[in-house]
Structure formats: structure tokens, C-alpha cells
VOBA-1610 file (N, C-alpha, C; in pm, whole numbers, padded with zeros to 5 digits, always signed):
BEGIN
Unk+03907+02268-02222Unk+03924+02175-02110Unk+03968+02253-01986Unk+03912+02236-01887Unk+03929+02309-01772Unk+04051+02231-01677Unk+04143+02332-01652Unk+04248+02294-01538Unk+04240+02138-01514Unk+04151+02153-01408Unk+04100+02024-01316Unk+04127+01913-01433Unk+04081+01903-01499Unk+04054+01792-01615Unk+04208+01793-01680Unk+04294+01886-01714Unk+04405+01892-01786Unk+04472+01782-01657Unk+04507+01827-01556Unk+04549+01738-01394Unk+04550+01591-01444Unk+04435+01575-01450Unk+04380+01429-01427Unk+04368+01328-01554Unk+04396+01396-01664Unk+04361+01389-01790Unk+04465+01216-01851Unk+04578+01222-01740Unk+04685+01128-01792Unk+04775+01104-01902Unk+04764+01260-01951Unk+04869+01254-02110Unk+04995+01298-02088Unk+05030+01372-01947Unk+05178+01434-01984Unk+05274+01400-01922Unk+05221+01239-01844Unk+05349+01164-01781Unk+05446+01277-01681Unk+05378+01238-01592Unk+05443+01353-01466Unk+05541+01292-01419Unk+05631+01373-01351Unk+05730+01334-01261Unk+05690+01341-01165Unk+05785+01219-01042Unk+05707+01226-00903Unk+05721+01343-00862Unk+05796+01485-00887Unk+05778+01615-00827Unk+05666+01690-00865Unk+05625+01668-01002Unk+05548+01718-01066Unk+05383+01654-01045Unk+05373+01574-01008Unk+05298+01490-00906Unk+05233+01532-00780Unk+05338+01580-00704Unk+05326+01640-00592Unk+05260+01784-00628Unk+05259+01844-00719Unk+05259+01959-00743Unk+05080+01961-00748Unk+05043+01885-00860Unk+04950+01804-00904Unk+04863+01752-00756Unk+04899+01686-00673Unk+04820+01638-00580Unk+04772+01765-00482Unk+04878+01858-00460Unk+04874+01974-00404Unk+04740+02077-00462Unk+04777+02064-00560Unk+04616+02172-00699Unk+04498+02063-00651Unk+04513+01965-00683Unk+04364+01900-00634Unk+04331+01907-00483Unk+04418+01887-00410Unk+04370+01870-00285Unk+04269+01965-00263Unk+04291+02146-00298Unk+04216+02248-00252Unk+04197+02339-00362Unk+04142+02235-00468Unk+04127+02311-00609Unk+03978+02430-00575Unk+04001+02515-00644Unk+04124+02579-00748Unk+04199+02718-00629Unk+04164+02681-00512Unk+04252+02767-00389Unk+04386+02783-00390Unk+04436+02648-00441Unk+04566+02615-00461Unk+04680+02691-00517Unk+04604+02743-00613Unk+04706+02757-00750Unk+04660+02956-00741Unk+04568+02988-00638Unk+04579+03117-00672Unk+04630+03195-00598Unk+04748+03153-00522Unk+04822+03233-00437Unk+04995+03226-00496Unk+05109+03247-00536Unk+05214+03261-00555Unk+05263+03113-00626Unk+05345+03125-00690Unk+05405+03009-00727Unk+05542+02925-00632Unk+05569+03016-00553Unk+05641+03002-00429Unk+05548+02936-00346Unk+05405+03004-00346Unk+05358+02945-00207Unk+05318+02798-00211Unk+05307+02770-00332Unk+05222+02648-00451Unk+05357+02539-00424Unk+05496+02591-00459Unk+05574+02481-00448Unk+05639+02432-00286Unk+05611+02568-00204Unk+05597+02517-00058Unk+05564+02382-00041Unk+05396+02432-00026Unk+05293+02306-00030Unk+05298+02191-00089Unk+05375+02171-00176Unk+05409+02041-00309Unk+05497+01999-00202Unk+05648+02094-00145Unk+05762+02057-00130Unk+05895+02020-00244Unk+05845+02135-00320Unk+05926+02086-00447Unk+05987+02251-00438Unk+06073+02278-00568Unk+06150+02406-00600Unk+06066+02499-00677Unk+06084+02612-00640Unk+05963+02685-00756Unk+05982+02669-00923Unk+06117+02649-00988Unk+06122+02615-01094Unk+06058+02500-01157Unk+06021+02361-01069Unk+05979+02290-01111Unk+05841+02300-01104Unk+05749+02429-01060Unk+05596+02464-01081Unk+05596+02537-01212Unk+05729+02593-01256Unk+05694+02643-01370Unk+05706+02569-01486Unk+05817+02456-01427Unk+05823+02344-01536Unk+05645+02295-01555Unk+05565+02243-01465Unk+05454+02180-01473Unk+05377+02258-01591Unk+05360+02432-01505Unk+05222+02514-01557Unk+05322+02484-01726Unk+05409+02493-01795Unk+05443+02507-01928Unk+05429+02395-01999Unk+05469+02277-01900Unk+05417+02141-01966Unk+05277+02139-01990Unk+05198+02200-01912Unk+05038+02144-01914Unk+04988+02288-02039Unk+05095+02357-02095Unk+05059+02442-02215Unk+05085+02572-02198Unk+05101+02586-02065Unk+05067+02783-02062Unk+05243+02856-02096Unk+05179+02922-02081Unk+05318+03008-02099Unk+05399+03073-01979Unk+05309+03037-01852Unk+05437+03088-01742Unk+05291+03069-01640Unk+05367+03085-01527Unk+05247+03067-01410Unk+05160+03170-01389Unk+05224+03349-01454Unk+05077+03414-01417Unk+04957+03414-01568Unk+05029+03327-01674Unk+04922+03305-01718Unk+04806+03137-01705Unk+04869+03026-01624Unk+04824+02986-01563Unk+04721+03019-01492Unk+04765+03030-01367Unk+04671+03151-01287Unk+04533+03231-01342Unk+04573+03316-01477Unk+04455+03399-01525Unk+04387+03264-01551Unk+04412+03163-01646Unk+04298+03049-01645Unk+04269+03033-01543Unk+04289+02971-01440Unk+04192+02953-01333Unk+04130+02983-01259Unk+04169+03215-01292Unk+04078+03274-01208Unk+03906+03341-01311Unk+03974+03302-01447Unk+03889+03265-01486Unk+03749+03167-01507Unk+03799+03046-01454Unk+03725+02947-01448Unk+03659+02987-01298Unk+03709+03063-01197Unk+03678+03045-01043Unk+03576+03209-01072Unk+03570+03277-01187Unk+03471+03345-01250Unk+03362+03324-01325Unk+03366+03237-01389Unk+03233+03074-01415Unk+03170+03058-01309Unk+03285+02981-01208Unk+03128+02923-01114Unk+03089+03039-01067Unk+03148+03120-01057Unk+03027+03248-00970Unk+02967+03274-01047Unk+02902+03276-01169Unk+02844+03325-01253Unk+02690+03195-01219Unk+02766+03036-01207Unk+02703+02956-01286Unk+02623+02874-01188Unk+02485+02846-01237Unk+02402+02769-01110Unk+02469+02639-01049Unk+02552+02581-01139Unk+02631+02505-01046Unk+02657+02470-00922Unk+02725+02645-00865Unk+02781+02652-00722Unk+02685+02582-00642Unk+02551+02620-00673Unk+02448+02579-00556Unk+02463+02434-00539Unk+02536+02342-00609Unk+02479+02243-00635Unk+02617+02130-00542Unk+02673+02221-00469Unk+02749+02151-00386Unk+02709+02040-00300Unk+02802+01955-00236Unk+02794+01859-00216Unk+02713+01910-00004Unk+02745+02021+00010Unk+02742+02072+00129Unk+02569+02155+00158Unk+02501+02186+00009Unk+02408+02239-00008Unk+02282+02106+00005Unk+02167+02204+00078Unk+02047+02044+00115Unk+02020+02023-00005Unk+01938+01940-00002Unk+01928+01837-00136Unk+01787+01864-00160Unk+01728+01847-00307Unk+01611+01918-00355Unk+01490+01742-00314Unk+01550+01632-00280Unk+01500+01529-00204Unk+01380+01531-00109Unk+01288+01476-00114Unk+01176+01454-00015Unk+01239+01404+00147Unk+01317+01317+00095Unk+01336+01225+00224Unk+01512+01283+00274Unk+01572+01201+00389Unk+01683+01227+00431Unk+01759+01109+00284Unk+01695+01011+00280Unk+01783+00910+00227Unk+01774+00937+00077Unk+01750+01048+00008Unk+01732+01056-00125Unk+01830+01175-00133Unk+01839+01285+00004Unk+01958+01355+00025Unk+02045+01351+00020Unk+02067+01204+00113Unk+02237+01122+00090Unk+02275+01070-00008Unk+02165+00997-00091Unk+02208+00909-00181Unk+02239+01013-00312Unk+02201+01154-00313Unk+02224+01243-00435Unk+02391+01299-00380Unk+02407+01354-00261Unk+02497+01389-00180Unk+02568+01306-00231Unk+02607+01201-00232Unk+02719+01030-00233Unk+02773+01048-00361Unk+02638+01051-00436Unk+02680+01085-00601Unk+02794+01169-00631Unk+02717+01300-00603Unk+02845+01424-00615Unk+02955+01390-00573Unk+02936+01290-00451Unk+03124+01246-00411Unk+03136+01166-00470Unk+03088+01068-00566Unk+03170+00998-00643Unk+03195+01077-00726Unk+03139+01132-00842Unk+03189+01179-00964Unk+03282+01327-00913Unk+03324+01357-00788Unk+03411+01433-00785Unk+03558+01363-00729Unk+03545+01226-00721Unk+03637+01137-00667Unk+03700+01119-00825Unk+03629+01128-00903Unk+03671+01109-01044Unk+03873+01219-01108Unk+03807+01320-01034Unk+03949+01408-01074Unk+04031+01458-00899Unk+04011+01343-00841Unk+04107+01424-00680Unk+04221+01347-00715Unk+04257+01246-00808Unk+04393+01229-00793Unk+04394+01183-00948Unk+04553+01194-00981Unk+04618+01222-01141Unk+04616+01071-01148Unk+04601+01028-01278Unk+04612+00874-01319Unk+04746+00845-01309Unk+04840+00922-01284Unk+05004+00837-01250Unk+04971+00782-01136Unk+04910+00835-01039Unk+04889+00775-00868Unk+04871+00650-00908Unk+04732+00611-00968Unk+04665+00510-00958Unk+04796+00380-01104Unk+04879+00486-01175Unk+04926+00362-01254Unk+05054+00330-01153Unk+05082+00402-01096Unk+05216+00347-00989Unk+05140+00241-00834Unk+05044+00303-00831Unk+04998+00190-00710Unk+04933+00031-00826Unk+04934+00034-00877Unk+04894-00062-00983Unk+05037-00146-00991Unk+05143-00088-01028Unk+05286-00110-01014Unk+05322-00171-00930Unk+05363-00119-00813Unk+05396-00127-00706Unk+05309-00251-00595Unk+05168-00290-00635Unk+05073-00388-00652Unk+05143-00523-00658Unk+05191-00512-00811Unk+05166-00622-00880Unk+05357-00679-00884Unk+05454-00581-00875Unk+05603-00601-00790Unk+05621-00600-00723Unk+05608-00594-00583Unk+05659-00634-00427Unk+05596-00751-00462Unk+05698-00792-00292Unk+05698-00887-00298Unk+05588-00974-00204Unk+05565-00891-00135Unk+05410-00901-00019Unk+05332-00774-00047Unk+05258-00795-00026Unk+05141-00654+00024Unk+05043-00748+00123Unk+05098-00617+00206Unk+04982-00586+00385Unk+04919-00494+00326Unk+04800-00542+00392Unk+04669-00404+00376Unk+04610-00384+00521Unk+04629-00299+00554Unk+04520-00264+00664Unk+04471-00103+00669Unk+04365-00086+00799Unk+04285+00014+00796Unk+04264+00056+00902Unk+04134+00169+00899Unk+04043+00213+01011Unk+03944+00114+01065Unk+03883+00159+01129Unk+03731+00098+01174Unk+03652+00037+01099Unk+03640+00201+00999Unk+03545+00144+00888Unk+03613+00123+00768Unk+03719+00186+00725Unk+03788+00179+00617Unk+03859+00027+00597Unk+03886-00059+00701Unk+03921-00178+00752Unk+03866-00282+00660Unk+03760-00251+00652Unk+03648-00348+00569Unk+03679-00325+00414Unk+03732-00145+00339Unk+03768-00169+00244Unk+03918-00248+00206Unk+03992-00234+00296Unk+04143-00302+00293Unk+04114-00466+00246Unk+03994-00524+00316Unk+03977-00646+00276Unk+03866-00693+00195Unk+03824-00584+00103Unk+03769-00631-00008Unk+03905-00598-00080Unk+04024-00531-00096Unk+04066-00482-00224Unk+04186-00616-00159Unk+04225-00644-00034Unk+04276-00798-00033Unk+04170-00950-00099Unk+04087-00945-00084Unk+04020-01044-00181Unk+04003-01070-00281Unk+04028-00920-00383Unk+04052-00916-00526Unk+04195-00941-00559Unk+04324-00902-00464Unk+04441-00897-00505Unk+04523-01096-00512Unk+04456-01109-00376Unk+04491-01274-00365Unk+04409-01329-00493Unk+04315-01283-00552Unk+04304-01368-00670Unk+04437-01360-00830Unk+04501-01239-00755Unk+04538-01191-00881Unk+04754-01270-00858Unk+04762-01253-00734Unk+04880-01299-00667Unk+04922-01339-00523Unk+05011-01424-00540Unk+05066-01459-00403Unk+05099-01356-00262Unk+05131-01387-00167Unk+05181-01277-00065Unk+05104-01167-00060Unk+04966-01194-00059Unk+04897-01096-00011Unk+04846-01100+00123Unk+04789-01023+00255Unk+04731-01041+00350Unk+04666-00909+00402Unk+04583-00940+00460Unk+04484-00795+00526Unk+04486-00798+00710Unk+04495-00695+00747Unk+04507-00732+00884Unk+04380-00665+00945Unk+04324-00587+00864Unk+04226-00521+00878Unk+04245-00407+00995Unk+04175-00352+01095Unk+04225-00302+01185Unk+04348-00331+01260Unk+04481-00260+01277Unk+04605-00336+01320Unk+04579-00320+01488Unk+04599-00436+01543Unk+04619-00465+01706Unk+04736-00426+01711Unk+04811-00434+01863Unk+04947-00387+01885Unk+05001-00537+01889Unk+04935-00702+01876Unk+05044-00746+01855Unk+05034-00793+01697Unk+04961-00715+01607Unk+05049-00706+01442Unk+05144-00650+01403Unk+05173-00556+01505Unk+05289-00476+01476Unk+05414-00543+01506Unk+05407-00739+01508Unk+05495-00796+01510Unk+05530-00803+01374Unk+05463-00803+01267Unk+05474-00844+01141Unk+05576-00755+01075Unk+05616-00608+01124Unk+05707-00521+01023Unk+05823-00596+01085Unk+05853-00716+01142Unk+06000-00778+01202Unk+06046-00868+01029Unk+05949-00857+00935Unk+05920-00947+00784Unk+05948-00834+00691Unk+05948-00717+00744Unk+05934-00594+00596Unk+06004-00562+00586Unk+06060-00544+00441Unk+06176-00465+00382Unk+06141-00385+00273Unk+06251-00373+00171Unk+06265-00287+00062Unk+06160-00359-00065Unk+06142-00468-00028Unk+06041-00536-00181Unk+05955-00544-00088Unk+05895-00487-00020Unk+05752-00507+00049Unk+05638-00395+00050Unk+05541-00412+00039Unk+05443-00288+00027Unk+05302-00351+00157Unk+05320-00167+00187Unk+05177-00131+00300Unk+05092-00089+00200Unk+04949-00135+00180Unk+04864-00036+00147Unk+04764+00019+00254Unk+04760+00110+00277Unk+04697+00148+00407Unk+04509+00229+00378Unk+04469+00291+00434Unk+04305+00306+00382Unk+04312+00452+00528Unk+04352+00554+00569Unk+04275+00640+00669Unk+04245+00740+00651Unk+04138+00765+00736Unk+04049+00867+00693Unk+03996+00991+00800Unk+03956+01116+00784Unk+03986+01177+00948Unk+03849+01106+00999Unk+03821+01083+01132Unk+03912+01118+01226Unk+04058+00997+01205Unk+04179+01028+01200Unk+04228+00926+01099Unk+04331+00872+01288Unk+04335+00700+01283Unk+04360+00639+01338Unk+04488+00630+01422Unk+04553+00645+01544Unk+04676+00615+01578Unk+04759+00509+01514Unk+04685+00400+01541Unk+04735+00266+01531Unk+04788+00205+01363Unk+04681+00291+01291Unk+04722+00276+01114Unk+04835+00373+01104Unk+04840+00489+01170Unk+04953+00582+01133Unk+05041+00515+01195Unk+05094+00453+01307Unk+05182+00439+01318Unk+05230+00297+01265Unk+05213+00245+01277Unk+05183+00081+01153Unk+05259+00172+01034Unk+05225+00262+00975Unk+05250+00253+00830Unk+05387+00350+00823Unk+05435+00438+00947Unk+05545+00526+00994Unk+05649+00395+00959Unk+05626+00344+01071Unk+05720+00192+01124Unk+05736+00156+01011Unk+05619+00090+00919Unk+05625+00040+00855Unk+05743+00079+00698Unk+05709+00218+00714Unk+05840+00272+00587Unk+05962+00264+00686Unk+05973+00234+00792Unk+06105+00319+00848Unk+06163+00192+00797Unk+06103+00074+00760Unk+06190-00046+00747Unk+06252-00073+00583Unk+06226+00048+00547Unk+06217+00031+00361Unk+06105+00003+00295Unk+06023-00065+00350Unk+05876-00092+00267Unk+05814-00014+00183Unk+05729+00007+00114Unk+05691+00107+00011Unk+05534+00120+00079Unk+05488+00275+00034Unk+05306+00237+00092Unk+05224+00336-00023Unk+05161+00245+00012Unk+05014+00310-00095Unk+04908+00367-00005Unk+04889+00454+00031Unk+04815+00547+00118Unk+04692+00584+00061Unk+04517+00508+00028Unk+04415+00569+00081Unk+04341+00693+00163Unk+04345+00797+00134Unk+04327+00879+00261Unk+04183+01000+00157Unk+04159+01123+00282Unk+04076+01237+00239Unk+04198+01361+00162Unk+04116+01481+00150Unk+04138+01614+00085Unk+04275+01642+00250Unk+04228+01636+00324Unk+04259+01672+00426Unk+04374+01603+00482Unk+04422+01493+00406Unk+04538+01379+00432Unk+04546+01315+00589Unk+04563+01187+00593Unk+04630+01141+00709Unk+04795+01209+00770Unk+04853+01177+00851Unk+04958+01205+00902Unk+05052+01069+00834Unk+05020+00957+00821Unk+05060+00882+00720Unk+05080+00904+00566Unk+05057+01007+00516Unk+05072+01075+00404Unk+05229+01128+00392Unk+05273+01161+00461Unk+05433+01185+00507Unk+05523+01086+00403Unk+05496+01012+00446Unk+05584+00852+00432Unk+05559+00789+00347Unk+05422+00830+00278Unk+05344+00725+00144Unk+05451+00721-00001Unk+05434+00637-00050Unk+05497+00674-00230Unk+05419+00697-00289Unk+05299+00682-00264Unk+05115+00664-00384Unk+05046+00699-00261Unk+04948+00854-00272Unk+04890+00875-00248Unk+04750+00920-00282Unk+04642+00819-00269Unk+04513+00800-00340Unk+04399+00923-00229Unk+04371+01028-00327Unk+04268+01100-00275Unk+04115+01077-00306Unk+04062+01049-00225Unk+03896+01071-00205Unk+03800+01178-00147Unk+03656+01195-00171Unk+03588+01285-00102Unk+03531+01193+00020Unk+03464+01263+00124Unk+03414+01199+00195Unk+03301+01259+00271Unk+03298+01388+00189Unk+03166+01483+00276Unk+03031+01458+00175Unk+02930+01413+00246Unk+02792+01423+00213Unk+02724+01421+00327Unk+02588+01429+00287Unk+02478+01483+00340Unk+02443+01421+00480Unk+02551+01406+00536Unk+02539+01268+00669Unk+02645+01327+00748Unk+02577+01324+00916Unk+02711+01308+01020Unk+02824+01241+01016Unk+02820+01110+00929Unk+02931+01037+00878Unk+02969+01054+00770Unk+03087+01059+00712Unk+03176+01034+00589Unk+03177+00911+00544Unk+03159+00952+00425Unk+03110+00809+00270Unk+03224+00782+00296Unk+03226+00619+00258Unk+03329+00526+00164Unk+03290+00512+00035Unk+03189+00560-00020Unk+03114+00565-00116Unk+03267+00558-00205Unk+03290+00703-00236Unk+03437+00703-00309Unk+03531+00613-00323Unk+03564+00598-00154Unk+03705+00528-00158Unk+03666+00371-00202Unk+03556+00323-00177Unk+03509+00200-00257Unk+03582+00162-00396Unk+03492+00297-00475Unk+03471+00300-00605Unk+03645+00315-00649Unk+03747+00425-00572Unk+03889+00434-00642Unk+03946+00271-00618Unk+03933+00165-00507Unk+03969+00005-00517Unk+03897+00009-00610Unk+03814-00066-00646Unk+03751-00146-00776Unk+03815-00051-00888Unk+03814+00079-00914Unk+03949+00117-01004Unk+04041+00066-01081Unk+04132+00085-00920Unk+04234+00012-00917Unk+04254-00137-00991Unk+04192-00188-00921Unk+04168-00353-00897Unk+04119-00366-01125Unk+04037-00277-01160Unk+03953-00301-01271Unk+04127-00293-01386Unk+04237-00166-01335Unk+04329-00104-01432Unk+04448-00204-01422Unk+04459-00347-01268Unk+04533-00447-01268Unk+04492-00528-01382Unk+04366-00567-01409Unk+04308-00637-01468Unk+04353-00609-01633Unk+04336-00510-01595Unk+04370-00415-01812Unk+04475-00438-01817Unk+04592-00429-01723Unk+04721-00449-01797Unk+04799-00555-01813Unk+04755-00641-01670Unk+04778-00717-01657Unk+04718-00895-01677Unk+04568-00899-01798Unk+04488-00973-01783Unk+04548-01106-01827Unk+04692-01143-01901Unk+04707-01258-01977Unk+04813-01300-01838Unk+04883-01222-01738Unk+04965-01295-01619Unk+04839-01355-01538Unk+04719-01283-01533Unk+04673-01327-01409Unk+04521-01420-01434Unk+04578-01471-01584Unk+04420-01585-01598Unk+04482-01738-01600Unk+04573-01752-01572Unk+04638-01872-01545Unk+04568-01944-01372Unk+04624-01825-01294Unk+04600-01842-01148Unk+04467-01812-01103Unk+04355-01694-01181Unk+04256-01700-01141Unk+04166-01826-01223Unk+04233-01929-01294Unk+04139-02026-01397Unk+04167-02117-01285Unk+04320-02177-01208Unk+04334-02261-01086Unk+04235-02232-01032Unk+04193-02109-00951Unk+04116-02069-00794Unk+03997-02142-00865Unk+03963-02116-00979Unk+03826-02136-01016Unk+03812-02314-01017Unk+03928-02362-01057Unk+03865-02483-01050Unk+03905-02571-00906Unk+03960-02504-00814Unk+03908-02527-00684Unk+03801-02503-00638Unk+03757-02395-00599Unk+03648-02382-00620Unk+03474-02443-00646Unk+03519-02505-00787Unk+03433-02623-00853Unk+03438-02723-00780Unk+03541-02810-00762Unk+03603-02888-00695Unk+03525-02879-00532Unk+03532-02764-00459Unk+03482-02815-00297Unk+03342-02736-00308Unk+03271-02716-00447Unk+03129-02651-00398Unk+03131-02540-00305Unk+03190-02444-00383Unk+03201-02339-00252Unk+03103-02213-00352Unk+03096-02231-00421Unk+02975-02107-00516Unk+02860-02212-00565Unk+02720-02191-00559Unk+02640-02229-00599Unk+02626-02282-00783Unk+02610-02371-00815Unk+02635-02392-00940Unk+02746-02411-01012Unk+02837-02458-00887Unk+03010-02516-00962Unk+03114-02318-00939
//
């Protein structure tokens, strides 16, 4: 099993330092991990002892044998036709749109290991205990904030999307406290108005679940759950392709744990629903 996969794998119950450590290796895998173990826990913001705690938990025997695994593996892909097969390399496609749509691919199934399954079981958490969740976004990311608000109001109360924040939503953190959660969605070129929304927004105690790229928002600072995506393919614009697919995730792993709290309230919606003919066929 290769590094990357040990990360993401979800068996060794990380600590939130160890987490950080973890989000740090994916962000700029496998760049990350091949420079010092000092320089590694810099970047985390953690102590260097607790990188050696990680590399021994995840099996090795100390960080420079860590390390030899992964400069091993970073001796694979040079070996292996793979490399070519980056997300950045043209596409063996006739058309532009068979380019992108292979391009998109590669960013989903590499969206698969950019962040450790603790992220996604603590924003799942943190979801389904506060006591509100705000969602808002970018431009375009805006639009995902309020699909993953349309799935959540089915699931519970005190949900709302503001979608792109105006300057007079930024009346609403006068409501936020310590049981309250931001989930936020930005992406570069990443937004004034969401970063500072979600700054404000912790300065009041609130908790946030941060959406973002490899490359992080400036809202990443302040997050408790930070959800990584790709966003480079074969296009002047950056996919949501990914960040789509990590909501419905999400939204799919509320559902798993939580399916016997939340069929009471989604069996109500449904028979409203029935009731004013609002779906074709009851």
C-alpha cells in the first residue's frame, strides 16, 4: 500500500495534530514529506516529535525510514508510464470536450485521497451538532453551498445558505456563537467577501468547515475541517467537478450514520410534499 493510500486509508484514528500533519503530506504529495522532519512539522504547525509520532503510527520505524518509502515510490513514477498521464498533460481525445471530460476524471479520482476520512467524519459531526449551519460561497462555488444546504434541511433544522455573502449578511454573525457552524466552499481566485465572512465569523466562536483547493484559501487559518479538492483540468477554468462529488460524500456518510434520526423528518417532508403536488406523481 502506498503512502498516499496509508493517509487516507481511515484506520489509525488521527489526532487533530496528526491531521494537520496528514493534510500537510497531501496537500503537495509526495514533495511534502521529502524535505526534513522539522521542515514537515513547520508546515503542519505542530512539534517535530509529533511527526515522528505519526511516521511510527502509520508503521515505520522513524522518519528517515519513512522518507526512503516515499522516495521510493517518487522512483516508480519515474520509471512508470503513468507520469504522462497527468491531469496537466493533453489528452489522447479528438475533441476539446473529450479532453476535459477525461481531464475532470483524473480530478475526481484524485479528489479520492486529498483529504484523510477524519476530515470528512468530523465535518459530518460537527453537521449534524451545532446548532445552525450557514453555508455560503464563491461565485461559482455558491451554487455548491446550496445544493449541500438542500440536502442538509432535509436532514435538520437551522440550516440556511446565503450563497454568495453581500455586505448586508454580514448582519447575521450578530446570531453566532460557540454551537454554531460556517460551512464555507473557496476556491483560488478565492473571494474577499467569503474570507472575511468566515474570519468574523470564527472570531465569534462559531466552528467552520472549510471547502477549499491544494493551494488553500486564506480562510483555512480559522477552519476546524478542512476539505481538500483538485481543481486543475484541461480548461481555463477550474472544475467543481470534485468539490461536487466530496458534498454528496459527505451528505451520502450523514446518511450512513445517521439514517434511523433522520427518516422520521425526511418521511414528514415527503408527505408534504404529496400533500401540495410539488413532485410529479405524489
Amino acid at each position: 500500500m502506498q503512502i498516499r493510500e496509508l493517509l487516507t486509508s481511515g484506520r489509525f484514528g488521527f489526532t487533530p495534530s496528526e491531521e494537520r500533519i496528514v493534510q500537510a503530506l497531501l496537500n503537495d504529495y509526495p514533495g511534502s514529506g521529502l524535505g526534513t522532519a522539522a521542515s514537515l512539522a513547520k508546515r503542519a504547525g505542530v512539534s517535530d516529535p509529533t511527526v515522528n509520532r505519526l511516521v511510527v503510527k502509520l508503521g515505520f520505524a522513524g522518519f528517515p525510514d519513512f522518507q526512503a518509502a516515499l522516495l521510493g515510490e517518487v522512483e516508480e513514477r519515474l520509471r512508470s508510464p503513468l507520469t504522462m498521464m497527468g491531469s496537466h498533460m493533453p489528452g489522447k481525445a479528438d475533441s476539446p470536450v473529450q479532453a476535459y471530460l477525461d481531464s475532470a476524471g483524473a480530478a475526481l479520482l484524485a479528489g479520492r485521497s486529498s483529504t484523510p476520512q477524519g476530515m470528512f467524519d468530523r465535518a459530518a459531526r460537527l453537521i449534524m451538532d451545532s446548532r445552525s449551519v450557514l453555508l455560503i460561497g464563491g461565485r461559482f462555488s455558491g451554487f455548491i453551498a446550496g445544493i449541500l444546504a438542500a440536502h442538509l434541511t432535509q436532514f435538520r433544522a437551522g440550516v440556511d445558505s446565503l450563497g454568495t455573502p453581500r455586505r448586508s449578511d454580514f448582519d447575521r454573525l450578530v446570531d453566532l456563537g460557540r454551537r454554531d457552524l460556517i460551512v464555507a466552499f473557496d476556491y483560488r481566485r478565492y473571494q474577499r467577501d467569503v474570507v472575511d465572512f468566515v474570519r468574523q465569523g470564527a472570531e465569534t466562536g462559531a466552528s467552520v468547515v472549510l471547502f477549499t483547493d491544494r493551494w488553500q484559501s486564506p480562510a483555512a487559518a480559522v477552519a476546524d475541517v478542512v476539505l481538500i479538492s483538485p481543481v486543475e483540468v484541461q480548461s481555463p477554468y477550474d472544475t467543481m467537478v470534485p468539490a461536487l462529488a466530496q458534498t454528496e460524500a459527505l451528505v451520502a456518510q450523514i446518511v450512513a450514520e445517521h439514517g434511523p434520526r433522520l427518516r422520521p423528518r425526511i418521511g414528514r417532508i415527503e408527505e408534504i410534499r404529496r400533500a401540495n403536488d410539488v413532485t410529479e406523481g405524489g
